[in-house]
C-alpha positions as CSV (number, residue, x, y, z in Angstrom):
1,X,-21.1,56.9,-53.8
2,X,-18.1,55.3,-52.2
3,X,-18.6,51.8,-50.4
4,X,-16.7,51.3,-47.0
5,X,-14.2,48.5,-46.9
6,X,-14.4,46.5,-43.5
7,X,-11.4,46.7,-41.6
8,X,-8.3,44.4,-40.8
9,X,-7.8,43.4,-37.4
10,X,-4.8,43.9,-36.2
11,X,-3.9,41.5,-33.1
12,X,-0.7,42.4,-31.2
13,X,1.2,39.2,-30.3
14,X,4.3,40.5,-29.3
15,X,6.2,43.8,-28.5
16,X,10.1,44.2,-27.0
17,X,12.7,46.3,-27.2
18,X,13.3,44.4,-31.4
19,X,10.6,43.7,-32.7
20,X,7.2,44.0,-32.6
21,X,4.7,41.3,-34.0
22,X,1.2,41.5,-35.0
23,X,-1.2,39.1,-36.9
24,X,-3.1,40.4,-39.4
25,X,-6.7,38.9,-40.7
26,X,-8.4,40.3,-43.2
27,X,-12.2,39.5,-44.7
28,X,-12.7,39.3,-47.8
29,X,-12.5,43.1,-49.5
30,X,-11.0,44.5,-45.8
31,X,-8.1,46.7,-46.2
32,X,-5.8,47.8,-43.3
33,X,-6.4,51.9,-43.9
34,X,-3.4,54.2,-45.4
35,X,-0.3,54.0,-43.4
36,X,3.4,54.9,-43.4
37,X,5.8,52.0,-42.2
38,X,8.1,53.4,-39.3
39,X,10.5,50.4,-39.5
40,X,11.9,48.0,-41.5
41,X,9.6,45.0,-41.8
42,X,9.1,41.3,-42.5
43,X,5.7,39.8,-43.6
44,X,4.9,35.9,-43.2
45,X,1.8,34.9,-44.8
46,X,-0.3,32.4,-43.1
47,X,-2.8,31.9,-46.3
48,X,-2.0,31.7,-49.5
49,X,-3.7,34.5,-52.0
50,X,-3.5,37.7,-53.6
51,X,-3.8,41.5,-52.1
52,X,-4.2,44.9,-53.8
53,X,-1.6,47.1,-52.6
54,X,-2.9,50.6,-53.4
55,X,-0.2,53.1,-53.3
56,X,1.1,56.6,-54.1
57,X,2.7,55.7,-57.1
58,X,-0.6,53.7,-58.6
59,X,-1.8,49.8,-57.3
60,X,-0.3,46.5,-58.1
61,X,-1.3,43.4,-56.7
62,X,1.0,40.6,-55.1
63,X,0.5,37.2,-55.1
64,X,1.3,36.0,-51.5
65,X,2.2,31.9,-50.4
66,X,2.1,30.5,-47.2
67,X,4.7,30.5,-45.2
68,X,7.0,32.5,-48.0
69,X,7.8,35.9,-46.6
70,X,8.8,39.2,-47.7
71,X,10.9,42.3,-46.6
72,X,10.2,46.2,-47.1
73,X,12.2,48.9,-45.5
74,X,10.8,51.8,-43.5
75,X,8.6,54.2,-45.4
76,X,6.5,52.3,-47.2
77,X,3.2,54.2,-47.3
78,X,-0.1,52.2,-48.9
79,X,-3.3,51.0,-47.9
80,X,-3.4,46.7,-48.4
81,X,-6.8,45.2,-49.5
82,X,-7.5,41.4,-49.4
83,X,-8.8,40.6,-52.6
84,X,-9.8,37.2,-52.4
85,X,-13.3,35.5,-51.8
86,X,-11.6,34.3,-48.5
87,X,-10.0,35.5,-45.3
88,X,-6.4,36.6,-45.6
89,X,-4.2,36.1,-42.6
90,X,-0.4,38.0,-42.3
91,X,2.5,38.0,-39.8
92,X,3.9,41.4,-39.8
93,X,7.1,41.8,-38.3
94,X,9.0,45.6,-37.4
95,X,12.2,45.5,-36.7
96,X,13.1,47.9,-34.2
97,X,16.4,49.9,-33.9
């Protein structure tokens, strides 16, 4: 028997004809579901941690700091789990074109 994960919550905090923002929060064991990335996009952590990034390919975990981010072009498909004891909290940034 498979356990359900809880959910991320996704909050949308800002959408124009560039970019569109949206925090991410995450409890502990929540994942965000599989998804394909449209755009090319920025993340800026907000907590410090690590996720599980399950994908295709097979799953790795990243280590993620505060206020460090990261880049990833469009395509990326994966499903991201918080795999910390805490909340995990993400900026996620899409670049439009």
């Amino acid at each position: 028997m498979t356990t359900e994960r809880p959910k991320a919550v996704p909050t949308p905090m800002l959408s124009n004809p560039r970019a569109l923002v949206t925090e991410w929060r995450f409890a502990p064991g929540a994942d965000t579901g599989w998804h394909r990335h449209e755009y090319d996009y920025v993340v800026v952590p907000m907590t410090t941690g690590k996720l599980l990034l399950e994908e295709k390919g097979g799953n790795r975990y990243a280590e993620l700091h505060a206020g460090q981010p990261y880049a990833r072009e469009a395509g990326v498909e994966h499903n991201v789990v918080n795999a910390n004891a805490t909340e995990f909290v993400f900026i996620e940034i899409e670049l439009l074109p």
